[in-house]
Residue frames relative to the residue before (quaternion, step in Angstrom):
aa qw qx qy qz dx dy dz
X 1.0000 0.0000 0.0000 0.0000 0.00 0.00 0.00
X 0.4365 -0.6901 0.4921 0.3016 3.61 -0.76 0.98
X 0.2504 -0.7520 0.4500 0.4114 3.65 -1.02 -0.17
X 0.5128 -0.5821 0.4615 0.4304 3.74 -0.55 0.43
X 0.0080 0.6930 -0.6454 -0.3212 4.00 -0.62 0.03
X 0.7145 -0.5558 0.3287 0.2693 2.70 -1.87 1.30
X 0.3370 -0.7147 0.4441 0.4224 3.84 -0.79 -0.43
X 0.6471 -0.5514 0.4070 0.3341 3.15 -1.22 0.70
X 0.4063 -0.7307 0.5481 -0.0232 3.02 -1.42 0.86
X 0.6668 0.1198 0.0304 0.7349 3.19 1.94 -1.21
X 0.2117 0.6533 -0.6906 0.2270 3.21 -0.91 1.47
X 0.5251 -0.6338 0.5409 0.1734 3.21 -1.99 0.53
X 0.0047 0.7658 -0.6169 -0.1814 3.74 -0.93 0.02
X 0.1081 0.8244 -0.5550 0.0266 3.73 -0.39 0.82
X 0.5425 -0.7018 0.4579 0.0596 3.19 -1.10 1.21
X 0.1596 0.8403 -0.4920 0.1626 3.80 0.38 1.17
X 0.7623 -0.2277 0.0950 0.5983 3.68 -0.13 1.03
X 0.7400 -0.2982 0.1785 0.5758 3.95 -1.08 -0.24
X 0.7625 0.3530 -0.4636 0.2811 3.60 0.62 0.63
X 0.3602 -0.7081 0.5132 0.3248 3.87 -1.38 0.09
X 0.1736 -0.7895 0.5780 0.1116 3.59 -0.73 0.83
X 0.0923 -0.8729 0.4732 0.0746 3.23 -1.00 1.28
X 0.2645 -0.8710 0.4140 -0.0093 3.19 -0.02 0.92
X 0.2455 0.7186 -0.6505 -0.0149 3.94 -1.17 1.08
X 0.6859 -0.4713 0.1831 0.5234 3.39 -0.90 -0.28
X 0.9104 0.0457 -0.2744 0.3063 3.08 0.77 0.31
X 0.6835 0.4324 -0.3249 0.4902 2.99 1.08 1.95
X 0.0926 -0.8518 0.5129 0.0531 3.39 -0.44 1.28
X 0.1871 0.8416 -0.5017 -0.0706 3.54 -0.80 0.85
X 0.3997 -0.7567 0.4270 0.2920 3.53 -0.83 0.26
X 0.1042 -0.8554 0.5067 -0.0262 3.77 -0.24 0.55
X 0.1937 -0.8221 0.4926 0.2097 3.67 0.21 1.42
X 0.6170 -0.5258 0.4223 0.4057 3.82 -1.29 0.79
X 0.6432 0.4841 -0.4101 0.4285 4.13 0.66 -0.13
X 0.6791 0.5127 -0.2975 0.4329 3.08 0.73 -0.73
X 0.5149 0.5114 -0.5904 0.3532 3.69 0.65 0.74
X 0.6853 -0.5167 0.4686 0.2093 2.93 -1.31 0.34
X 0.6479 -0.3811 0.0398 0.6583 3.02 0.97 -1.53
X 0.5195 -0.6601 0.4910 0.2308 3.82 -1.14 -0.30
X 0.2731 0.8633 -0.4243 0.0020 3.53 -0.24 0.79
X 0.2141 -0.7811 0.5440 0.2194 3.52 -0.81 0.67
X 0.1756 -0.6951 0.6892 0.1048 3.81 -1.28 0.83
X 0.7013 -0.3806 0.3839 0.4647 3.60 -0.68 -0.25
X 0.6890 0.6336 -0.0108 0.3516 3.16 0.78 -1.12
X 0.6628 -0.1933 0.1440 0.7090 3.38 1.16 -2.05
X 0.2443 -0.7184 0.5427 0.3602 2.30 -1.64 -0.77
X 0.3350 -0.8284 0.4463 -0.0490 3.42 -0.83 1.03
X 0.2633 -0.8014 0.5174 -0.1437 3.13 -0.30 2.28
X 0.1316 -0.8830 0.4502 -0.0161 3.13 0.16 1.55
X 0.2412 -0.7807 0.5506 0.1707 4.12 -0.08 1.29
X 0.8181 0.1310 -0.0031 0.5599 3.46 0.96 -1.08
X 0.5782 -0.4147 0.4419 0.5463 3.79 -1.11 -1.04
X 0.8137 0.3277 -0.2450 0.4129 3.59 0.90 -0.50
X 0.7587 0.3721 -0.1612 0.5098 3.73 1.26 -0.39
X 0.2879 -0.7806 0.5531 -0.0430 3.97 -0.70 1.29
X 0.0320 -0.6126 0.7226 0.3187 3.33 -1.14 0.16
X 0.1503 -0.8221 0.5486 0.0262 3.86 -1.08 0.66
X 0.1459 0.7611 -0.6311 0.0322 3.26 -0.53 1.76
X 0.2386 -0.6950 0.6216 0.2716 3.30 -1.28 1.06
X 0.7460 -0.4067 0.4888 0.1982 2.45 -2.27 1.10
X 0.6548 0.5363 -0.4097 0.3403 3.86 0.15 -0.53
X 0.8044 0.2995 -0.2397 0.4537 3.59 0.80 -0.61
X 0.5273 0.5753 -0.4028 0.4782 3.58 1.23 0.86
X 0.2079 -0.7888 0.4987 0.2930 3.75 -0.36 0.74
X 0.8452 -0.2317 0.1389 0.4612 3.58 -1.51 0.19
X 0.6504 0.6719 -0.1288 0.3301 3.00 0.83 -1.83
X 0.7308 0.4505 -0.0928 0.5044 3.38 1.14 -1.23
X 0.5151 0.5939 -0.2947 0.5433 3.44 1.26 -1.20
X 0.7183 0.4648 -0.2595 0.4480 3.82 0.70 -1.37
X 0.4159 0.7176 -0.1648 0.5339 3.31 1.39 -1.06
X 0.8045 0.1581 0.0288 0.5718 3.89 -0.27 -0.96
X 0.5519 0.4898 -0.3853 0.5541 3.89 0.82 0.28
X 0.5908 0.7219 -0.0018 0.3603 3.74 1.58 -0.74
X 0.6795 0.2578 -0.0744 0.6829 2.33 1.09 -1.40
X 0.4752 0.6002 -0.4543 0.4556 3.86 0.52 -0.81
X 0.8519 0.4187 -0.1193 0.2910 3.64 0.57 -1.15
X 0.4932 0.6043 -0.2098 0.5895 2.73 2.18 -0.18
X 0.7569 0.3638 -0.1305 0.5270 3.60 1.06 -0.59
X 0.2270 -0.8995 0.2655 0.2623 2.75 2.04 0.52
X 0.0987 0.8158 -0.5382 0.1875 4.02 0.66 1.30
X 0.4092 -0.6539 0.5071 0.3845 3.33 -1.01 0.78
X 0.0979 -0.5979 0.7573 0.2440 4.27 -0.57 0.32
X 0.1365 -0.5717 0.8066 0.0623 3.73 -1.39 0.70
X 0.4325 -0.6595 0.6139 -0.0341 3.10 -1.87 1.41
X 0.0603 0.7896 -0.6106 0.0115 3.52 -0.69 1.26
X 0.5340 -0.6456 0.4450 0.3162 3.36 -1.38 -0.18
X 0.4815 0.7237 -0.2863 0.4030 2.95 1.31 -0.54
X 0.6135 -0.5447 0.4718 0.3231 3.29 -0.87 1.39
């Protein structure tokens, strides 16, 4: 029987040219900005959709202004639709 690994709980998202690098302890991947599916922003996060069933999810709360302005930038540079929800 395989074992499922658990999911991470603590992970990184950094923002390196047209790609995003996610990052736990024990996995590093690289995920170019086209290759999402889709892109949403909520008040809250934002949500980097790879497929219909899997997300990378960073919340807005642990990103200062600076960064928020930062990652709004680049999105716009790589010219991605960001769709707007309401949804926490």
């Amino acid at each position: 029987m395989k074992k499922a690994r658990p999911r991470a709980t603590h992970y990184t998202l950094t923002f390196a040219g047209e790609d995003i690098i996610y990052q736990d302890d024990n996995v590093k991947s690289a995920y170019p900005l086209t290759g999402f599916e889709k892109i949403y922003e909520t008040r809250n996060y934002y949500y980097f959709y790879l497929n219909r069933n899997a997300a990378l999810t960073l919340p807005k709360g642990v990103l200062s202004a600076e960064e928020k302005e930062k990652i709004e930038n680049i999105l716009n540079r790589a010219n991605l639709k960001v769709c707007s929800s309401r949804f926490k």
